[in-house]
PDB file of N, CA, C and O in Angstrom:
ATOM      1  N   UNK A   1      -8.497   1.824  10.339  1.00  0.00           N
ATOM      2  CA  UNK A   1      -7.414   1.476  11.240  1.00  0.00           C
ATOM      3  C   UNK A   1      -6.354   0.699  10.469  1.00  0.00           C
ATOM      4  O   UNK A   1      -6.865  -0.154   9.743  1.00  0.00           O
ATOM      5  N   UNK A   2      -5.226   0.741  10.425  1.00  0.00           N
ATOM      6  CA  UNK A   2      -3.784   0.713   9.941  1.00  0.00           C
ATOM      7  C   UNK A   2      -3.124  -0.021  10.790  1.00  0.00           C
ATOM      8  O   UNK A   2      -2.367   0.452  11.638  1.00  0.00           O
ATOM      9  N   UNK A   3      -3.445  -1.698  10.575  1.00  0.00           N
ATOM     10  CA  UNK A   3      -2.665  -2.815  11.350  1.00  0.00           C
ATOM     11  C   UNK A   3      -1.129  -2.691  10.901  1.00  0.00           C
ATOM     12  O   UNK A   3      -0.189  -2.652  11.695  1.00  0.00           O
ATOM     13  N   UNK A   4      -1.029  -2.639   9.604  1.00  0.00           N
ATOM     14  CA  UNK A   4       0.205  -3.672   8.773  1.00  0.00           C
ATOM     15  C   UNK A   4       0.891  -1.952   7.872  1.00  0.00           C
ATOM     16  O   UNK A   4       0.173  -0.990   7.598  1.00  0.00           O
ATOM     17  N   UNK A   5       2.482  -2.060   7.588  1.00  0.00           N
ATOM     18  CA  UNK A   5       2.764  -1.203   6.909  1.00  0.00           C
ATOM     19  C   UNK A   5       2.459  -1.307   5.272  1.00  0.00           C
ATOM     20  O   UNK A   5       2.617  -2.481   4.937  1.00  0.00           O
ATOM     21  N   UNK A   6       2.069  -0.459   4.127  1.00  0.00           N
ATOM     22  CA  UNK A   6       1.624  -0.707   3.369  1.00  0.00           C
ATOM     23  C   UNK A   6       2.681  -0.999   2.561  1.00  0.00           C
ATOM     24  O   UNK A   6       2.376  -1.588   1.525  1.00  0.00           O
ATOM     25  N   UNK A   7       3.901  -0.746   2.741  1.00  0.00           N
ATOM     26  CA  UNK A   7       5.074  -1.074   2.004  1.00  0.00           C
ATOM     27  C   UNK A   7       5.772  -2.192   2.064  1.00  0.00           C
ATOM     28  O   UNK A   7       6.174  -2.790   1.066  1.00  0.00           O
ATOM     29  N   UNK A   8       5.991  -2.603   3.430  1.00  0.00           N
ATOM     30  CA  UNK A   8       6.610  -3.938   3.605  1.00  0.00           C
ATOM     31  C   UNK A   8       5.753  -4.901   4.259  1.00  0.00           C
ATOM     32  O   UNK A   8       6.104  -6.060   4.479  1.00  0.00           O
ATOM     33  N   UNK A   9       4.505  -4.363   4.602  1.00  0.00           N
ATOM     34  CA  UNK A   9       3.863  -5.653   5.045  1.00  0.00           C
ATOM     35  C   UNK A   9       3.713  -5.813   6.468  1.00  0.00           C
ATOM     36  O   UNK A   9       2.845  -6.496   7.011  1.00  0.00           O
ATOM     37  N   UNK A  10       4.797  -5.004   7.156  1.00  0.00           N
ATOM     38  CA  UNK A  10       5.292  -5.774   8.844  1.00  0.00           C
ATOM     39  C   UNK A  10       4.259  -5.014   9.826  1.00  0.00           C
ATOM     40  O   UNK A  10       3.390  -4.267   9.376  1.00  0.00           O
ATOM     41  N   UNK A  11       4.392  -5.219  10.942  1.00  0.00           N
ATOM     42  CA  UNK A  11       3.248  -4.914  12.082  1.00  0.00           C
ATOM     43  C   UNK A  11       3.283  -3.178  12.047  1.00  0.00           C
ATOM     44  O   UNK A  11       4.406  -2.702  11.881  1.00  0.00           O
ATOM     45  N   UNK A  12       2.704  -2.686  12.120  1.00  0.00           N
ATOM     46  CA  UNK A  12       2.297  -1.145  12.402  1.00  0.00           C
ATOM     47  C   UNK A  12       3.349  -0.707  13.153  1.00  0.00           C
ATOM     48  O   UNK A  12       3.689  -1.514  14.018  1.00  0.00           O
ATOM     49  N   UNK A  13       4.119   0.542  13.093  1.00  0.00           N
ATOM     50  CA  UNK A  13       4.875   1.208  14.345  1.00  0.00           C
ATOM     51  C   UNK A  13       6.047   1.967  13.574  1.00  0.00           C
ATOM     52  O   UNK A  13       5.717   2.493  12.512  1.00  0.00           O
ATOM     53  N   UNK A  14       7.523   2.101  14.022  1.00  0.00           N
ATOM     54  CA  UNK A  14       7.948   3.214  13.204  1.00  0.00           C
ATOM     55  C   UNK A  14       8.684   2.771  11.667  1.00  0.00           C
ATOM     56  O   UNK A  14       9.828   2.334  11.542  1.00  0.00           O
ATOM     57  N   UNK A  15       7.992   2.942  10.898  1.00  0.00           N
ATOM     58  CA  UNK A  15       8.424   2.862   9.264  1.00  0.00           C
ATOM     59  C   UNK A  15       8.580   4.062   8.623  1.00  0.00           C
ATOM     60  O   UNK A  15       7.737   4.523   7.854  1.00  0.00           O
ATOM     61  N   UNK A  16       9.758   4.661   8.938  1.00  0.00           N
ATOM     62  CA  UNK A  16       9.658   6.085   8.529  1.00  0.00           C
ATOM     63  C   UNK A  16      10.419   5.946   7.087  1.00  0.00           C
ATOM     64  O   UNK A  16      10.092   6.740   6.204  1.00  0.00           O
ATOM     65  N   UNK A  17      11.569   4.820   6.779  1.00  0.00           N
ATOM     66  CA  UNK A  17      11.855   4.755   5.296  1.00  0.00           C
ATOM     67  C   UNK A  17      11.039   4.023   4.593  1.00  0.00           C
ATOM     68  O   UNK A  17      11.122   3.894   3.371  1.00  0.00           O
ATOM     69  N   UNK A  18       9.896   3.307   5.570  1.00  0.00           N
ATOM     70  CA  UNK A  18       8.763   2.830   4.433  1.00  0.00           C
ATOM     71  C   UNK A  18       7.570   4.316   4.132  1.00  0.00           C
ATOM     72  O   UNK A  18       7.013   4.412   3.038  1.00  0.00           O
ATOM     73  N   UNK A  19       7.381   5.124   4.996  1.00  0.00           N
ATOM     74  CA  UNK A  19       6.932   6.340   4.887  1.00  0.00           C
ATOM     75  C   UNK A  19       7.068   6.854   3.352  1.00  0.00           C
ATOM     76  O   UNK A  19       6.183   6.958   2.502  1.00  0.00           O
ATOM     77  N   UNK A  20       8.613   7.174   3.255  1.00  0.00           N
ATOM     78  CA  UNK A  20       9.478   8.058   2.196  1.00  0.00           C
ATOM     79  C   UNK A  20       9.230   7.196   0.983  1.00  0.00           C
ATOM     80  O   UNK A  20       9.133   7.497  -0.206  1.00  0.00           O
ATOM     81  N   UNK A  21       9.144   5.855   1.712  1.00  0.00           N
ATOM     82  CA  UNK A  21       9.006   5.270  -0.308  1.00  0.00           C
ATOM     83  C   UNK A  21       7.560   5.349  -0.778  1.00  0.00           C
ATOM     84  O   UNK A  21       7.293   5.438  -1.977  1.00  0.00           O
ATOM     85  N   UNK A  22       6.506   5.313   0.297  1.00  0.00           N
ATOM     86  CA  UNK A  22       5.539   5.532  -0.093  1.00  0.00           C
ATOM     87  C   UNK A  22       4.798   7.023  -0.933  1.00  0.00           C
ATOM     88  O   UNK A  22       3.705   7.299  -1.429  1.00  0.00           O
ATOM     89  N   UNK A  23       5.779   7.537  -0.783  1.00  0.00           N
ATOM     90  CA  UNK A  23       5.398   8.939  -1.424  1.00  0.00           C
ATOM     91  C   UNK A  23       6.008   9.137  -2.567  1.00  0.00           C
ATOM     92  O   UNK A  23       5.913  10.303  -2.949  1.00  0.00           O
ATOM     93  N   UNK A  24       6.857   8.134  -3.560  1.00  0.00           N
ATOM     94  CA  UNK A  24       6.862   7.664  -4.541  1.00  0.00           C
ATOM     95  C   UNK A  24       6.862   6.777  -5.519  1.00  0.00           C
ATOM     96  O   UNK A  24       7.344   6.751  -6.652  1.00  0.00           O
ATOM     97  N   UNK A  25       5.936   5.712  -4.567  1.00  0.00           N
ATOM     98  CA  UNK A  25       5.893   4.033  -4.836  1.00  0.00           C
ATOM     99  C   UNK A  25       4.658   3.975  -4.358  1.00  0.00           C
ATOM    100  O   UNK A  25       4.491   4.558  -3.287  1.00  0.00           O
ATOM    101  N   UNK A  26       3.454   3.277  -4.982  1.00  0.00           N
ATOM    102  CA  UNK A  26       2.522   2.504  -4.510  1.00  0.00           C
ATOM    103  C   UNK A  26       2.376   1.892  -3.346  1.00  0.00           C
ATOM    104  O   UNK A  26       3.407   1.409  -2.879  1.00  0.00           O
ATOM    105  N   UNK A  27       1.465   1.778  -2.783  1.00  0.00           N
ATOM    106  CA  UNK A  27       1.178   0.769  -1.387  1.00  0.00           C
ATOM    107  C   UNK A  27       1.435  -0.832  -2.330  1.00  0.00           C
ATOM    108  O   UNK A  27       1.247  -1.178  -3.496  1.00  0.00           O
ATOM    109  N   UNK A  28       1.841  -1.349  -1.361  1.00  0.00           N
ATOM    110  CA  UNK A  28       2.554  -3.193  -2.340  1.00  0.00           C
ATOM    111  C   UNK A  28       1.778  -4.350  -1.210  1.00  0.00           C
ATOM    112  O   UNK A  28       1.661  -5.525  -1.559  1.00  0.00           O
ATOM    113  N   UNK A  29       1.215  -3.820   0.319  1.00  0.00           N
ATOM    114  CA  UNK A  29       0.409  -4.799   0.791  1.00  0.00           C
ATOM    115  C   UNK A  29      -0.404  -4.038   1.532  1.00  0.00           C
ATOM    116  O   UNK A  29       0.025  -3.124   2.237  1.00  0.00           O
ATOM    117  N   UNK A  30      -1.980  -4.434   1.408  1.00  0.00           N
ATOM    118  CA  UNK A  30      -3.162  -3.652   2.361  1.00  0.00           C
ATOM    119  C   UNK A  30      -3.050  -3.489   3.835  1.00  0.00           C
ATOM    120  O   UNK A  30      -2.981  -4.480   4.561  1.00  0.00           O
ATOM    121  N   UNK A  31      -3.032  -2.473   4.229  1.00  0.00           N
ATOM    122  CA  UNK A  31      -2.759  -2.073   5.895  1.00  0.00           C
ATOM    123  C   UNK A  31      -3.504  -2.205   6.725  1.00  0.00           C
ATOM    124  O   UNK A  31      -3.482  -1.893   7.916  1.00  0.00           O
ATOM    125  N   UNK A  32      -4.658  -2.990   5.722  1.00  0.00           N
ATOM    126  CA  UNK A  32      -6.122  -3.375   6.770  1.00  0.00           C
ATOM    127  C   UNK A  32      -5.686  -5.230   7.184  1.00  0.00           C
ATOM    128  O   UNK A  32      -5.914  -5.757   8.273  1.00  0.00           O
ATOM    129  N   UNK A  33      -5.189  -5.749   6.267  1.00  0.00           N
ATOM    130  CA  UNK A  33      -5.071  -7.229   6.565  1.00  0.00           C
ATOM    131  C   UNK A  33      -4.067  -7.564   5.691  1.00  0.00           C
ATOM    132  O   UNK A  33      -4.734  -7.975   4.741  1.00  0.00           O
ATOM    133  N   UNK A  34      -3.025  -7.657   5.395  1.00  0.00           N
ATOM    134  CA  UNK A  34      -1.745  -7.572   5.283  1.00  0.00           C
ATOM    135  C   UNK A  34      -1.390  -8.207   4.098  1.00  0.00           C
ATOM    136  O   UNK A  34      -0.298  -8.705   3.826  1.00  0.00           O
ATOM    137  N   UNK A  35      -2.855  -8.127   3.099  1.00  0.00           N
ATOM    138  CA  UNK A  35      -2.597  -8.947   1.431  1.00  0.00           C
ATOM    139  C   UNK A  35      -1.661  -8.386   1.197  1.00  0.00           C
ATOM    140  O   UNK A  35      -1.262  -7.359   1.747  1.00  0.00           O
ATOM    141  N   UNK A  36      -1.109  -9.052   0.238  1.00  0.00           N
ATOM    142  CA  UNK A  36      -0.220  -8.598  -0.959  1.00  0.00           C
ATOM    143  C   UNK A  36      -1.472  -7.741  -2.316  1.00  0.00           C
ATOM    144  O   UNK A  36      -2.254  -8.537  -2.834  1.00  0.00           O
ATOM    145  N   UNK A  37      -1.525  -6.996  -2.548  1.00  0.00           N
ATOM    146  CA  UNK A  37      -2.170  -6.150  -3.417  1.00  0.00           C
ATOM    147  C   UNK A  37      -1.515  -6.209  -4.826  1.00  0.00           C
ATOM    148  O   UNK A  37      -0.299  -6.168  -5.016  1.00  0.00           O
ATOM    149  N   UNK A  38      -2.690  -6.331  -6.013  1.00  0.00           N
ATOM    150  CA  UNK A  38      -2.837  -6.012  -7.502  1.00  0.00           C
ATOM    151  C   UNK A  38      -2.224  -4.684  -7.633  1.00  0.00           C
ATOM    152  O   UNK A  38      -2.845  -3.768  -7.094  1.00  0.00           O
ATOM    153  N   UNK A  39      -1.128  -4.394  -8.241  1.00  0.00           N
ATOM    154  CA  UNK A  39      -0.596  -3.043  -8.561  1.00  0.00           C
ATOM    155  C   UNK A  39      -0.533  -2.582  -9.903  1.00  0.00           C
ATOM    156  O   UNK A  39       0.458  -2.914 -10.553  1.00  0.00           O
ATOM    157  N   UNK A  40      -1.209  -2.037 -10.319  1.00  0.00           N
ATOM    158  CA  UNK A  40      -1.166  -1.812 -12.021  1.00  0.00           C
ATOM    159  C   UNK A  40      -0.435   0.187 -11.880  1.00  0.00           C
ATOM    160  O   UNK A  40      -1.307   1.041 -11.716  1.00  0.00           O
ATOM    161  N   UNK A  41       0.534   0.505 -11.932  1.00  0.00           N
ATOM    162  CA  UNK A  41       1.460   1.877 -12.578  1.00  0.00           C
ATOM    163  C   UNK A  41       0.845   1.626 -14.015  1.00  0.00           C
ATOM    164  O   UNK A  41       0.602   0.642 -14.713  1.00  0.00           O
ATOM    165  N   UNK A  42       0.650   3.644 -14.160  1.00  0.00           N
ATOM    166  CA  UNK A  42       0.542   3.997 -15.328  1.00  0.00           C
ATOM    167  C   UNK A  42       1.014   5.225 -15.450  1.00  0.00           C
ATOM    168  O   UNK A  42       1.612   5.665 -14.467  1.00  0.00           O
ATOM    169  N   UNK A  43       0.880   6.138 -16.705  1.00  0.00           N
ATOM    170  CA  UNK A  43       1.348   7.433 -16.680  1.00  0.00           C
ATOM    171  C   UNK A  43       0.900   8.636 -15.674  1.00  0.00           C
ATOM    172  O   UNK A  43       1.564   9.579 -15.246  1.00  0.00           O
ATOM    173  N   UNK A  44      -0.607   8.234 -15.422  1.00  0.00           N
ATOM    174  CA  UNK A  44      -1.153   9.249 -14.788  1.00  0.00           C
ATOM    175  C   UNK A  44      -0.924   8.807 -13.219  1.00  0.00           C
ATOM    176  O   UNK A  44      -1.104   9.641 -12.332  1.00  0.00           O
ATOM    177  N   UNK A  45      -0.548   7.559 -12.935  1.00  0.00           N
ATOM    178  CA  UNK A  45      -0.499   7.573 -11.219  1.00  0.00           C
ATOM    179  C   UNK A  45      -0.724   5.610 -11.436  1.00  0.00           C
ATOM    180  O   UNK A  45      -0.558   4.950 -12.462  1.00  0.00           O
ATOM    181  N   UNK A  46      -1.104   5.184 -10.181  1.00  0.00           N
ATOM    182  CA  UNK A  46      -0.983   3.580  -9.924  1.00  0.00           C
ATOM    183  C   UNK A  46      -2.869   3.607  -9.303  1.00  0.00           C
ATOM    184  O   UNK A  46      -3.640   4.511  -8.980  1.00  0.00           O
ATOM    185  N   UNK A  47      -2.973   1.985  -9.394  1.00  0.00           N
ATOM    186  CA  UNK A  47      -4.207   1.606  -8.902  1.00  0.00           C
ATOM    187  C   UNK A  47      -3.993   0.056  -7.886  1.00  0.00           C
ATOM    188  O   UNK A  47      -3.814  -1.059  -8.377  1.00  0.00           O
ATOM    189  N   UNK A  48      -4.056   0.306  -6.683  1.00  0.00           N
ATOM    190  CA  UNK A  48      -3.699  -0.822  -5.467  1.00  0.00           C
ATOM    191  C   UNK A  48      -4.923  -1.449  -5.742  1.00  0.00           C
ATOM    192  O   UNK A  48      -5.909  -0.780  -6.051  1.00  0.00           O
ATOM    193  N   UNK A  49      -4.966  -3.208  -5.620  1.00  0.00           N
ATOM    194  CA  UNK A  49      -6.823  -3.506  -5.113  1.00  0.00           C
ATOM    195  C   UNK A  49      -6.148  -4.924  -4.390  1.00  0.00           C
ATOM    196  O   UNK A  49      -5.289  -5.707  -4.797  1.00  0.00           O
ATOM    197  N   UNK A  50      -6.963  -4.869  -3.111  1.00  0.00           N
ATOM    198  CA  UNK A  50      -7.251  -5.886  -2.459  1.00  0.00           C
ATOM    199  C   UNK A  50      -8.357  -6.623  -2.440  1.00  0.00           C
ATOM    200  O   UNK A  50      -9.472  -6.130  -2.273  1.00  0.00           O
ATOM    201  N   UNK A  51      -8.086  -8.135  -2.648  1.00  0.00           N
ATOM    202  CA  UNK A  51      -9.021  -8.759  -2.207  1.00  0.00           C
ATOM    203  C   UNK A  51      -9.761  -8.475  -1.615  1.00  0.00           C
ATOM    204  O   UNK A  51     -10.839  -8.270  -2.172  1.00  0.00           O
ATOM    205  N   UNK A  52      -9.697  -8.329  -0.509  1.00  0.00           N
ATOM    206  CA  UNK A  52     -10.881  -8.310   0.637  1.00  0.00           C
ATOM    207  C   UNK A  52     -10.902  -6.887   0.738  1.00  0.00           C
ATOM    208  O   UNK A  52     -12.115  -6.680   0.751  1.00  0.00           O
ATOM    209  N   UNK A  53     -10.223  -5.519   0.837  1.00  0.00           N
ATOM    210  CA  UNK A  53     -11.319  -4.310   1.214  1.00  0.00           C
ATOM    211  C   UNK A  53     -10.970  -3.076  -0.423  1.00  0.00           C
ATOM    212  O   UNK A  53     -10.699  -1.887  -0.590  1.00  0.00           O
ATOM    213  N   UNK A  54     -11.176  -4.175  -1.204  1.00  0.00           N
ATOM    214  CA  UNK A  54     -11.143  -3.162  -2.544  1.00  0.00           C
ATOM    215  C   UNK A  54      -9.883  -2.311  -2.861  1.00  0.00           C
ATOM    216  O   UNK A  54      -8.755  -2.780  -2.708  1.00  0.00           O
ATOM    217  N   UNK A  55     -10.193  -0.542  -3.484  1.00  0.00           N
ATOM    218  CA  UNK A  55      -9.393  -0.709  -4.612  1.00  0.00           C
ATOM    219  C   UNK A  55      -8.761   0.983  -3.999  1.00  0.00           C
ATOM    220  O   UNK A  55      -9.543   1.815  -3.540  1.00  0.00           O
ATOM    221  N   UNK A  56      -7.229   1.235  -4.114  1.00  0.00           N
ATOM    222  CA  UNK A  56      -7.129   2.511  -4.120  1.00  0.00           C
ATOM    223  C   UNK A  56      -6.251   2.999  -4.736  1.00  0.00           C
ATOM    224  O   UNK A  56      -5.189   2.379  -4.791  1.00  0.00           O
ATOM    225  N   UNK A  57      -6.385   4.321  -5.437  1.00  0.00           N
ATOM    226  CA  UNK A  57      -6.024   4.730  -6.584  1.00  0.00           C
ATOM    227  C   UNK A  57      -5.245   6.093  -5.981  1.00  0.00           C
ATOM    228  O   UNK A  57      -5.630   6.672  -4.966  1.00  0.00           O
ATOM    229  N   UNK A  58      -3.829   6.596  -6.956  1.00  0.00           N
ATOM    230  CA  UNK A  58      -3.492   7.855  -6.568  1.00  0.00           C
ATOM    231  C   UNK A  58      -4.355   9.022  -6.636  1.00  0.00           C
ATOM    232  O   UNK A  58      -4.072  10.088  -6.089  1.00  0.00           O
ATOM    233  N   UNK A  59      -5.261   8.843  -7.218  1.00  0.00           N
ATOM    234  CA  UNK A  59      -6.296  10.147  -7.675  1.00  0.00           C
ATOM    235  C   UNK A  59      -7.040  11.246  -6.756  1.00  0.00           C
ATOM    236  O   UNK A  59      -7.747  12.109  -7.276  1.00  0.00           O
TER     237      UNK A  59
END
């Protein structure tokens, strides 16, 4: 379940230009509880990790 937008952080509902950046930008805060997330970009794609519910990768 998807409280928080993963791009800007803010309450769930319509983020349709946070949508568009997400499909060429990393998630920047967890949508489960609204951390700010570890972002490591590399050549092959990015790796998100939250504190509290772990780690997700473009792969």
């Amino acid at each position: 379940m998807e409280a928080f937008c993963a791009h800007c952080g803010e309450a769930a509902g319509d983020h349709a230009a946070c949508a568009a950046a997400l499909v060429m930008e990393p998630p920047r805060y967890c949508a489960r509880c609204r951390r700010r997330m570890v972002v490591q970009v590399t050549p092959a794609g990015w790796r998100a990790r939250c504190a509290e519910h772990g780690e997700l990768t473009s792969a």
